[in-house]
N, C-alpha and C positions, 0 to 999 in steps of 0.2 A: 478184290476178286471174290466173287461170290461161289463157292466151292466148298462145300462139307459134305460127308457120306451120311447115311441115313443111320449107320451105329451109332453118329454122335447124340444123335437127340437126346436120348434119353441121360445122355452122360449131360448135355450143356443144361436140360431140367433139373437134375440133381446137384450139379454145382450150383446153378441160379438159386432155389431153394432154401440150399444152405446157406445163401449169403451173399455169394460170388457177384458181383455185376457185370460177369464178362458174359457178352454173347458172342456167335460167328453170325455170319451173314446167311441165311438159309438160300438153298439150292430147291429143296424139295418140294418146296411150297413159299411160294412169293406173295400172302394176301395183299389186296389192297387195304388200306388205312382209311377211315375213314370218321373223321372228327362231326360231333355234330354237339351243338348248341341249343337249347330250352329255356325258350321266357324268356329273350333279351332283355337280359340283365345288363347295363351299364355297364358290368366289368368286365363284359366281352370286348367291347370296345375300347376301353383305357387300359386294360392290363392282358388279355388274349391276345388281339390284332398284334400289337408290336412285337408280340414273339413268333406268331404266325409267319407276319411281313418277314421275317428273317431268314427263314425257310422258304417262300412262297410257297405254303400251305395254302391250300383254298378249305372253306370248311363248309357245312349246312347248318343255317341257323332257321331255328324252327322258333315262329314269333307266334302270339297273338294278338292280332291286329288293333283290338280295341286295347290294347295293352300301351301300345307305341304312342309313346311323348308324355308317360306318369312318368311323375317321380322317381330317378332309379333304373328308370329304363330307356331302352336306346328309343330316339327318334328317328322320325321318316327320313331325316336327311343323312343319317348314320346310314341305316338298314341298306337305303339305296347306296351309298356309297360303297359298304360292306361288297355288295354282289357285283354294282358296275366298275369298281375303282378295283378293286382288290378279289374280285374273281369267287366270291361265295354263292352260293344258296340257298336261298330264301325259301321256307318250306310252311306250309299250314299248321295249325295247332288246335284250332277252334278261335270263334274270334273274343275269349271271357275264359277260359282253361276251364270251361264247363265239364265235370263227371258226368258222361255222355247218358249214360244207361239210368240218370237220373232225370232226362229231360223225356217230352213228349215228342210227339212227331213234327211238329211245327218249329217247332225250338231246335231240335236235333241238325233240323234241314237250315234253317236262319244261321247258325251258328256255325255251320261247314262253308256252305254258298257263298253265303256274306262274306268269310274269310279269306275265301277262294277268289271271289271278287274283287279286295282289298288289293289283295296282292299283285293280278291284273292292271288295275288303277294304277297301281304305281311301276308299274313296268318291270316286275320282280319274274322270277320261276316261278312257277308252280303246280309241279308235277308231284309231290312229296307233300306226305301229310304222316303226322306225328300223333298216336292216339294219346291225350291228356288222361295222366291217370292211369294207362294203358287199359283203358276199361272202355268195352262198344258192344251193342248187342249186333245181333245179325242181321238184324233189319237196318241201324245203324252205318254198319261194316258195307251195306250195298248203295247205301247214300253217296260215304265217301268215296265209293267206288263208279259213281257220276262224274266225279268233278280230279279226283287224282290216277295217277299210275301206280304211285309209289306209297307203300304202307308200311311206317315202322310200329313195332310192339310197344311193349315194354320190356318183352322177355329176352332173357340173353339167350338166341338162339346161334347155332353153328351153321353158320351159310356155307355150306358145302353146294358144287353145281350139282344139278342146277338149282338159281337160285330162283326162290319166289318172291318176286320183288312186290305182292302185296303181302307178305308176310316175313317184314324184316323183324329183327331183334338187336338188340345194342348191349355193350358191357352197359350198366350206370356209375358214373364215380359217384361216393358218397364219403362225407368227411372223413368217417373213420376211417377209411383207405390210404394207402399211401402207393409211390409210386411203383414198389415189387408189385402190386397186386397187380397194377397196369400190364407191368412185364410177363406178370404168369400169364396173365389174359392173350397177351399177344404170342406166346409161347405154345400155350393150348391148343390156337390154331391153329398153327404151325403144322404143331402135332396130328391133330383132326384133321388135316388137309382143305383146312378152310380158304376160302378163296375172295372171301371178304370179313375185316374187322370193324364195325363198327363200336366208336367208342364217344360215350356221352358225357356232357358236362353242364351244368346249369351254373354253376358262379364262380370266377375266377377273382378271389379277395382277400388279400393276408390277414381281414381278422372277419370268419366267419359266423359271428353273431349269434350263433344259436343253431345255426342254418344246417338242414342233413345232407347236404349236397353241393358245397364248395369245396375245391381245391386251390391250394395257395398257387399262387405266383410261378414261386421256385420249385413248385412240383411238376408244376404243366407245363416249367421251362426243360425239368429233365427229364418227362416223359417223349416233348418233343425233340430232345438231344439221342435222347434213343432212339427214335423213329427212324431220323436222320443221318444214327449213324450205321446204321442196319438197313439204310437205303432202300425202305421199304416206299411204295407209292403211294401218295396221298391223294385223295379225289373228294368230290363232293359227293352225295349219297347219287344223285342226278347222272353225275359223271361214273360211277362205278356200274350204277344198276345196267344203265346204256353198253358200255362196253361187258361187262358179263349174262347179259339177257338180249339176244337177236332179236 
């Protein structure tokens, strides 16, 4: 039963804080959840999907085209299945994770289009475009504003409505985090009256290499045991921006 008064918040912050992993189910503010993916990494597909599947979490995974079938990374035949078998999507990135404000005009525009096109071809979404690097000049910013709806940052922004769906922001997981941080994250919101979370992840792999932005396995298992037991709503970036933007 989803029922708490608005005195508790700050008491369930402060126990969570200290330590506590109990939360209540919030009343006050229901955000939606919102998982997204960078760089299809391989271990989205071997070690994310089947925890997902468990849930029927749907997620966004935001690829670079010219990326798909190296080493390491997911294939055409994955990505498609990713969105038509198992309900994700597919989102732009640049088609090479080019640092945008570092290219000219011609390159700038090849690099969006092209990717935008890719994803087309293969019969993917794509309404959603992810800035690589979270870095675009404004000249930039109105290219990819030809070819998508949906614009995420890099910044961890508070989507409070209304929202501006070319200008999202994302928590980013990064190794040295672990799964409180997730929780305060989604806590925050809460608090703020956020009405959407998104929360990012580029590599799910129990020995992350060196890497600034993997989380293990059994972290992403109990960040999604929290989500799920807090019956919060999971959507794709596609699916949320839609229902919170007329």
């Amino acid at each position: 039963m989803k029922v708490i008064k608005f005195v508790f918040l700050t008491t369930l912050i402060v126990f969570f804080i200290s330590g506590c992993e109990f939360i209540s189910q919030p009343e006050i503010n229901d955000p939606i959840i919102v998982i997204t993916f960078d760089d299809a990494d391989i271990s989205i597909y071997n070690n994310a999907l089947p925890l997902l599947a468990s849930y029927n979490y749907p997620v966004t995974n935001v690829i670079n085209t010219c990326w798909i079938g190296l080493p390491e990374k997911l294939n055409w035949d994955q990505v498609e299945e990713l969105e038509h078998v198992h309900g994700w999507e597919t989102a732009g990135h640049t088609l090479h994770h080019v640092n945008l404000p570092d290219c000219d005009y011609e390159t700038a525009l090849y690099e969006i289009e092209q990717d935008w096109q890719n994803l087309i071809d293969h019969n993917l979404s794509h309404e959603t475009f992810a800035l690589p690097n979270g870095h675009v000049t404004s000249w930039q910013y109105e290219i990819i504003l030809e070819f998508y709806q949906n614009v995420r940052t890099s910044l961890d922004i508070d989507h409070i409505a209304p929202v501006n769906r070319t200008l999202l922001g994302y928590f980013a997981y990064q190794t040295a985090y672990d799964v409180i941080d997730v929780k305060q994250r989604i806590l925050q919101g809460i608090e703020n009256r956020e009405v959407m979370i998104i929360i990012g992840f580029h590599k799910i792999r129990p020995d992350d290499d060196g890497y600034i932005a993997n989380c293990q396995p059994e972290e992403f298992a109990e960040i999604l045991d929290f989500i799920n037991n807090n019956n919060f709503t999971v959507l794709t970036l596609k699916e949320a921006i839609n229902r919170l933007v007329p």
